[in-house]
C-alpha atoms as an extended CHARMM CRD file, in Angstrom:
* protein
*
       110  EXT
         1         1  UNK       CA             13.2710000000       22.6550000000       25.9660000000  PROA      1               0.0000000000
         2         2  UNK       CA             14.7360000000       19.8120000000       27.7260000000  PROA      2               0.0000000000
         3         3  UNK       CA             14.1360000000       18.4730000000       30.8470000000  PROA      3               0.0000000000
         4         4  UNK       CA             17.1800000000       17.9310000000       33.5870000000  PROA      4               0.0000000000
         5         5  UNK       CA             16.5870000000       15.1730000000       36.2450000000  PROA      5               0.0000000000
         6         6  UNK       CA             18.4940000000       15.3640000000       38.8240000000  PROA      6               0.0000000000
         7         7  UNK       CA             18.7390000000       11.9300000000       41.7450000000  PROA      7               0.0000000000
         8         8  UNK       CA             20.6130000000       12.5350000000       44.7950000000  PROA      8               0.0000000000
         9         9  UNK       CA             21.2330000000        8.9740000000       46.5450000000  PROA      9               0.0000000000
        10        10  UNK       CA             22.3490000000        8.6590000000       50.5020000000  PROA      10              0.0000000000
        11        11  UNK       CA             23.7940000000        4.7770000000       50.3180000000  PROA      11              0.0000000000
        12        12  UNK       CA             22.8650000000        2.7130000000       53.5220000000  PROA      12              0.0000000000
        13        13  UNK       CA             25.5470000000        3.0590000000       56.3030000000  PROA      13              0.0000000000
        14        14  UNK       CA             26.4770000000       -0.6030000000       55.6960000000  PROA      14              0.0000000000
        15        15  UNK       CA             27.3460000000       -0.9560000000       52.1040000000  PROA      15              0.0000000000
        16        16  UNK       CA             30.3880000000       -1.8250000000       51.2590000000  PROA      16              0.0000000000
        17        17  UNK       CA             32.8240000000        0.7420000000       48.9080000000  PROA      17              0.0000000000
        18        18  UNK       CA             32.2850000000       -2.3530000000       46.3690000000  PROA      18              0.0000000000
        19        19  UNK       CA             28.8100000000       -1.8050000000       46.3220000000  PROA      19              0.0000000000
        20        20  UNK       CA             28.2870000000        1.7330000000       46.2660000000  PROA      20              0.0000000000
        21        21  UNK       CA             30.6430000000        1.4580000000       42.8560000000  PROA      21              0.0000000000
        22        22  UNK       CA             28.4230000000       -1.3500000000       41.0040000000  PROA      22              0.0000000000
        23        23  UNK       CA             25.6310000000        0.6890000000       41.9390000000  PROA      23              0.0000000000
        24        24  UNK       CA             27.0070000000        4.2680000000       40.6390000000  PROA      24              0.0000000000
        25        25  UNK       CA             28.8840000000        2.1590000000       37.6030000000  PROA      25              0.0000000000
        26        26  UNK       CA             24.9990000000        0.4200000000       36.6890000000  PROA      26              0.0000000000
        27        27  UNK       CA             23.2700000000        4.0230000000       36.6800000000  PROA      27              0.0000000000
        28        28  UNK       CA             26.1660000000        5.1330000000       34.8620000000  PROA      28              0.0000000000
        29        29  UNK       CA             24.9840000000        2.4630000000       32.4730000000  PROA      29              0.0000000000
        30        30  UNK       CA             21.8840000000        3.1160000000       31.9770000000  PROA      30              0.0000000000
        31        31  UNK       CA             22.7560000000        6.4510000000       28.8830000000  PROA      31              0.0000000000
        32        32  UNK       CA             23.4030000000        3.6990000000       26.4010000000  PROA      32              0.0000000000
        33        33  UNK       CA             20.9580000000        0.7740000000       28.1450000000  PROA      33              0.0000000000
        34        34  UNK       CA             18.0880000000        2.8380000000       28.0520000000  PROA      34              0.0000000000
        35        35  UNK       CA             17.0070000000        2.6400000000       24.4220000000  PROA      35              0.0000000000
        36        36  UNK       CA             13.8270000000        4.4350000000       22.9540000000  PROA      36              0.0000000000
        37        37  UNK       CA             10.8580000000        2.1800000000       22.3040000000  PROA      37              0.0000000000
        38        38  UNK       CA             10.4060000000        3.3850000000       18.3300000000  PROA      38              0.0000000000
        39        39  UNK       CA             13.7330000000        3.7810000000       17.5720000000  PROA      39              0.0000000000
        40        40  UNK       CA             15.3850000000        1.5540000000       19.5770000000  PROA      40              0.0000000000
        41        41  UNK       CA             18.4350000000        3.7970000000       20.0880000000  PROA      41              0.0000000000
        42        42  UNK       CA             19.5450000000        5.7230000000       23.4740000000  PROA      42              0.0000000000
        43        43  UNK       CA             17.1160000000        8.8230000000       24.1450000000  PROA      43              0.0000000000
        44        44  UNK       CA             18.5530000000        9.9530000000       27.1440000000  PROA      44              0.0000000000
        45        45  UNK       CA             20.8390000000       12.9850000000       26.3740000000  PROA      45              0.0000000000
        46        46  UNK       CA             23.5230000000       13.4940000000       28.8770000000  PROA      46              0.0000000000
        47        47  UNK       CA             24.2490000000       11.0940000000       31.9630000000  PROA      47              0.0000000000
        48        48  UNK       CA             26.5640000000       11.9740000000       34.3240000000  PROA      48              0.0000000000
        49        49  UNK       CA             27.2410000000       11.5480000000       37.9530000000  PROA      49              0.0000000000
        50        50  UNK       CA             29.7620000000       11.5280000000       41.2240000000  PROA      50              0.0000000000
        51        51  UNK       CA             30.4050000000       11.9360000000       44.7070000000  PROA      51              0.0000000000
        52        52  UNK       CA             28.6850000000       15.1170000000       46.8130000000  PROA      52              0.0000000000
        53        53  UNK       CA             32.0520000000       16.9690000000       47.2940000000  PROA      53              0.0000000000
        54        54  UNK       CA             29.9600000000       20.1030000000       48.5520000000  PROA      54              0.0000000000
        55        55  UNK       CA             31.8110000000       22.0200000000       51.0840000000  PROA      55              0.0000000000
        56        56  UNK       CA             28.9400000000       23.7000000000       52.4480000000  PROA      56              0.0000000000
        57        57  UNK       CA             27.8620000000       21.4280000000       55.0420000000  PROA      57              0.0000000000
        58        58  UNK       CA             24.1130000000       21.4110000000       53.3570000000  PROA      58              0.0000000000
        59        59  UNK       CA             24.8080000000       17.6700000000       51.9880000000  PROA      59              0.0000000000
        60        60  UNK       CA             22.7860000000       15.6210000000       54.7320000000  PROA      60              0.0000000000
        61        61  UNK       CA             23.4840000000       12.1780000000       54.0730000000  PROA      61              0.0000000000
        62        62  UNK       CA             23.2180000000       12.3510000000       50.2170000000  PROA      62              0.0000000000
        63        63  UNK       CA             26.6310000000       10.7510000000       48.8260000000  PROA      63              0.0000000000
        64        64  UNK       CA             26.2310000000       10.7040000000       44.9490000000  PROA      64              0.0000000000
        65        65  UNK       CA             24.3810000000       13.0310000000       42.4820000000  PROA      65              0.0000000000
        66        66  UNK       CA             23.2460000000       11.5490000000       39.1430000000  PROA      66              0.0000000000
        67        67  UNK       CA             21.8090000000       14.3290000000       36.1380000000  PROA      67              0.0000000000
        68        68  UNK       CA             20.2950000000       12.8400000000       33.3060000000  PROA      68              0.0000000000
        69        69  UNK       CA             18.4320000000       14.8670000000       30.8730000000  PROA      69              0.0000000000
        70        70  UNK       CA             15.5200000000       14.1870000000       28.1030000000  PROA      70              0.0000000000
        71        71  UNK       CA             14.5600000000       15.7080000000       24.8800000000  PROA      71              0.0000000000
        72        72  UNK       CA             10.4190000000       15.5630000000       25.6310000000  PROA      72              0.0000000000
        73        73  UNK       CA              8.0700000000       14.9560000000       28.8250000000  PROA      73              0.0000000000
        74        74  UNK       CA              7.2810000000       11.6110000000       26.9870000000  PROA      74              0.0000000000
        75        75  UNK       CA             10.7830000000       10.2320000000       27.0640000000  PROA      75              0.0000000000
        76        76  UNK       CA             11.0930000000       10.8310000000       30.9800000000  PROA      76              0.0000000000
        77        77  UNK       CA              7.4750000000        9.1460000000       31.2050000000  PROA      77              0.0000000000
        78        78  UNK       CA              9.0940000000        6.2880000000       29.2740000000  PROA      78              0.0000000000
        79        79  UNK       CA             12.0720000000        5.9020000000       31.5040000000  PROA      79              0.0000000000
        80        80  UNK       CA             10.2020000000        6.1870000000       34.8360000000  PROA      80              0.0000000000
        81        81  UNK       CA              6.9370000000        4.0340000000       33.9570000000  PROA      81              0.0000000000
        82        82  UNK       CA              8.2000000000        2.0700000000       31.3630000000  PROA      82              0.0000000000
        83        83  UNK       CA             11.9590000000        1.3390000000       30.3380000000  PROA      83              0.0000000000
        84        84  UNK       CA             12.7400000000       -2.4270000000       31.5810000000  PROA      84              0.0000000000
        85        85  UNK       CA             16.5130000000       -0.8170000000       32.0390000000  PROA      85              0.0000000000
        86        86  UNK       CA             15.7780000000        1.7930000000       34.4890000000  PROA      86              0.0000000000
        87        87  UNK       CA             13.3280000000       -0.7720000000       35.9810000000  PROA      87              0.0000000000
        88        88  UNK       CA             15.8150000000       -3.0170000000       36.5410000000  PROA      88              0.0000000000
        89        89  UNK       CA             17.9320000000       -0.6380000000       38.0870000000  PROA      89              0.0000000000
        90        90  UNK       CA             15.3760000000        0.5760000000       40.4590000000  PROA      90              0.0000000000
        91        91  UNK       CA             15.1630000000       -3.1220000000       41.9010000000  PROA      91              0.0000000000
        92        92  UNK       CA             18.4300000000       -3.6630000000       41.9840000000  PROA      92              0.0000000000
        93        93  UNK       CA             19.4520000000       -1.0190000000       45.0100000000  PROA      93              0.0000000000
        94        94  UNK       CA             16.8570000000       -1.7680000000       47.1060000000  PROA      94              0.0000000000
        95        95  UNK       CA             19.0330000000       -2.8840000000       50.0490000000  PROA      95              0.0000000000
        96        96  UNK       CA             21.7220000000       -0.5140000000       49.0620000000  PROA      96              0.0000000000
        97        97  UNK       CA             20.2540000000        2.5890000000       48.6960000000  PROA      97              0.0000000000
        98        98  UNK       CA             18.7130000000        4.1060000000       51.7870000000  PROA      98              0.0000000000
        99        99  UNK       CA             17.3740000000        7.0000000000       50.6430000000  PROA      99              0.0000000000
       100       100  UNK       CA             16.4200000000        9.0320000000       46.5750000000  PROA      100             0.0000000000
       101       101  UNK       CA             15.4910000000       12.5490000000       46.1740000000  PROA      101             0.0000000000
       102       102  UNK       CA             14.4670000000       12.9260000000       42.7600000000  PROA      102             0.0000000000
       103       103  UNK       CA             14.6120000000       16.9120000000       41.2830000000  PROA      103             0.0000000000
       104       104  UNK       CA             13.4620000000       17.7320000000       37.9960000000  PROA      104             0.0000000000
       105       105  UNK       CA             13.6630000000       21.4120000000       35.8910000000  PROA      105             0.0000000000
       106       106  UNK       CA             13.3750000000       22.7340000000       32.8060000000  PROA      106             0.0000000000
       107       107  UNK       CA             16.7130000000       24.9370000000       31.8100000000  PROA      107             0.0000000000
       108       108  UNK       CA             15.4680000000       28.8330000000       31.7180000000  PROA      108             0.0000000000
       109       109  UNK       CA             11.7040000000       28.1130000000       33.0780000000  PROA      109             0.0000000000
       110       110  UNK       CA             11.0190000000       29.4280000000       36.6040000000  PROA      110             0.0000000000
């Protein structure tokens, strides 16, 4: 079974509405940047993200929700440790992003 990853990002209070966009637009990105190191193809699965629209008041100060999911343990290790992609992504919100909460699951394993 898969794995679902989950990042939940709370954007500094001074970035602009221009940067909040090129920094959901380059995670968007990263689904068909992040290519597998044998087969050189895209390995992650699904990619999707948006704004927190919760109603529930629970939402803190985390904006955006990204979900990303793998096939295998080993293709998340690649994209955390490894990929130059999410790497560069990573590096590229510091000063933007205030603040990542990372959840991970497996669909059907409690």
């Amino acid at each position: 079974m898969g794995i679902v990853h989950v990042e939940l990002f709370e954007f500094k209070p001074l970035a602009t509405q221009e940067e909040v966009q090129e920094v959901c637009d380059r995670m968007m990105s990263l689904k068909d940047r992040c290519t597998h190191p044998k087969t050189h193809r895209p390995y992650l699965k699904t990619a999707i993200g948006g704004a927190n629209v919760s109603p529930e008041g629970l939402k803190g100060r985390i904006s955006h929700v990204f979900v990303s999911e793998f096939d295998t343990p080993e293709d998340r290790k690649f994209y955390l440790e490894e990929d130059p992609a999410f790497r560069e992504f990573v590096e590229s919100i510091e000063g933007i992003v205030e603040g990542r909460q990372v959840v991970e699951f497996s669909p059907g394993e409690f």
